[in-house]
N, C-alpha and C positions, 0 to 999 in steps of 0.2 A: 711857390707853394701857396696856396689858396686854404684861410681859414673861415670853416662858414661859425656864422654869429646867429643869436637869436634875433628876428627880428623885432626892431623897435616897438616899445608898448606907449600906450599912451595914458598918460596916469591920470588922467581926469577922467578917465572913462572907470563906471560900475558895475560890474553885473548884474543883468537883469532876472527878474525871479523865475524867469521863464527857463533862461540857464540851468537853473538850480536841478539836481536831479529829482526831487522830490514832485516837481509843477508835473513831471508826463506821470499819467500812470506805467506801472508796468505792461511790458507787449507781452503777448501771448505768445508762445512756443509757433514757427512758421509752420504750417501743415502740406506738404505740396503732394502732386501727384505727377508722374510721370509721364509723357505723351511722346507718342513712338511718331516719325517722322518715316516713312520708308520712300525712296525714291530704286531708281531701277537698279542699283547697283551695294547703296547703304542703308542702314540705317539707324539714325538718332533717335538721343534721348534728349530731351527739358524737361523742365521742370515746371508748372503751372500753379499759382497759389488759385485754391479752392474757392470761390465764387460763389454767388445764389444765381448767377445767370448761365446756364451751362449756353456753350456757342456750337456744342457737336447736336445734330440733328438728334431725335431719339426716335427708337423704331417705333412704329405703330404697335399698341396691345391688341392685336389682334383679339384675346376674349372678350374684351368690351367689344370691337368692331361687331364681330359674330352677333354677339348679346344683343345689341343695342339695333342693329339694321333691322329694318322695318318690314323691305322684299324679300327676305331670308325666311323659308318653313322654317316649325320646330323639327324636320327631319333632316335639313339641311341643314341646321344649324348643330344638332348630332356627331353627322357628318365631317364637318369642318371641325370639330373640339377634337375628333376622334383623329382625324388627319394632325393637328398639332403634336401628338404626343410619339408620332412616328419621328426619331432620331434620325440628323441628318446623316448622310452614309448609310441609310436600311430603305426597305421597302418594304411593302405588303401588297396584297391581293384584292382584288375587289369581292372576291369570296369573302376570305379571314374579315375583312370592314363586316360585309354583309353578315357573316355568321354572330358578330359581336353584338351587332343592332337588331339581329332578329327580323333581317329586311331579306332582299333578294340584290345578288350582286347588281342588277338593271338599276336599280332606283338609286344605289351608290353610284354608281357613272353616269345617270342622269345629274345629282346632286354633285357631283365632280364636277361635270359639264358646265354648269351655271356659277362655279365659284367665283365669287368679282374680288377673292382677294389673293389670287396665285399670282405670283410663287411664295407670298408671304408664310401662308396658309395653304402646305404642299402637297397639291393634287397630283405633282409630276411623281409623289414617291409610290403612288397604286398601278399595280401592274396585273396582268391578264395571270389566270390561272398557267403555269410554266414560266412563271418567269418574263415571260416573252410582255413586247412593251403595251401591247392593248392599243386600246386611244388616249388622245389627248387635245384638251380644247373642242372636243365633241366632235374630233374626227378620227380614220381608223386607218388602219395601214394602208390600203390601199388606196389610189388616186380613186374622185368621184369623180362623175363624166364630164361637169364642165373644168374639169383642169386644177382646180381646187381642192386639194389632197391632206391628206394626214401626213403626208410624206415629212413635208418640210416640220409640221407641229410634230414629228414623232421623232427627227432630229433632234426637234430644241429641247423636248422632255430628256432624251438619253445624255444629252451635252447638259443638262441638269443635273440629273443623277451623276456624271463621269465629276463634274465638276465637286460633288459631294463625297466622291468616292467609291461609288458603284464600279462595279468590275462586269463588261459583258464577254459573252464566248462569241466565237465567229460566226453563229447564226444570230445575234444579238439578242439572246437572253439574256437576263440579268444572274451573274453567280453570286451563289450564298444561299442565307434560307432566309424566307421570308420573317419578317417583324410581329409577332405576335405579343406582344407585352401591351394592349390596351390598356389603359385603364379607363 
């Protein structure tokens, strides 16, 4: 049978004031936040104590972007504020835009056209009076003559939308009713 023992002290030795509990100040309560891990099959949690350096990327403000570019009309830039406020999973019309701006739906899918900050800033959620998907990227449903179409840009808009939550019918309207809530 084995008896454990303290081990040996050494008696010339003192403790230092550093020891003392009094030398640290008190520590602050730990604050953490949680950070989700997802891989194909899991997912974790950690734990992260809170930092002044954050290391995750942070999205663009798209209202200063708008605000502050240079190339951007003041109708364009309308435009673009008025497209932020459409919720992802909805849509609208290039009328309902137009009717709110007091424009004509053309000058809205011009200003669509030239957005330099899609899909941040989402031109993909304006769609043709019915539902039906319009243009996109300043092209139209059908193919142009040299071989350069709306076709493939009218995919990647509805694979925008499907990925937002949009529901199409089998002639690929979009179902539901349009976004009207402006502000």
């Amino acid at each position: 049978m084995t008896t454990l023992t303290a081990p040996p002290t050494n008696p010339f030795t003192f403790p230092s004031p550093r020891d003392s509990p009094a030398f640290f100040p008190p520590t602050p309560p730990s604050t953490t936040t949680p950070l989700l891990t997802t891989t194909a099959t899991t997912t974790t949690t950690t734990e992260r104590k809170h930092s002044s350096i954050s290391t995750a990327p942070q999205p663009p403000n798209y209202k200063t972007l708008i605000n502050t570019s240079p190339k951007i009309t003041p109708f364009e830039k309308k435009v673009y504020h008025l497209l932020l406020t459409i919720p992802s999973g909805s849509f609208t019309t290039y009328a309902l835009m137009s009717t709110h701006l007091k424009s004509s739906p053309r000058a809205v899918g011009n200003a669509l056209r030239k957005n330099p900050f899609a899909p941040g800033v989402p031109c993909h959620r304006v769609l043709a009076t019915g539902n039906s998907l319009g243009g996109f990227k300043g092209k139209i449903s059908r193919k142009s003559p040299d071989g350069v179409g709306g076709v493939d840009t009218l995919i990647e808009k509805k694979e925008l939308l499907r990925r937002e939550g949009v529901k199409f019918d089998d002639k690929g309207r979009a179902l539901g009713t349009p976004f009207r809530g402006f502000k």
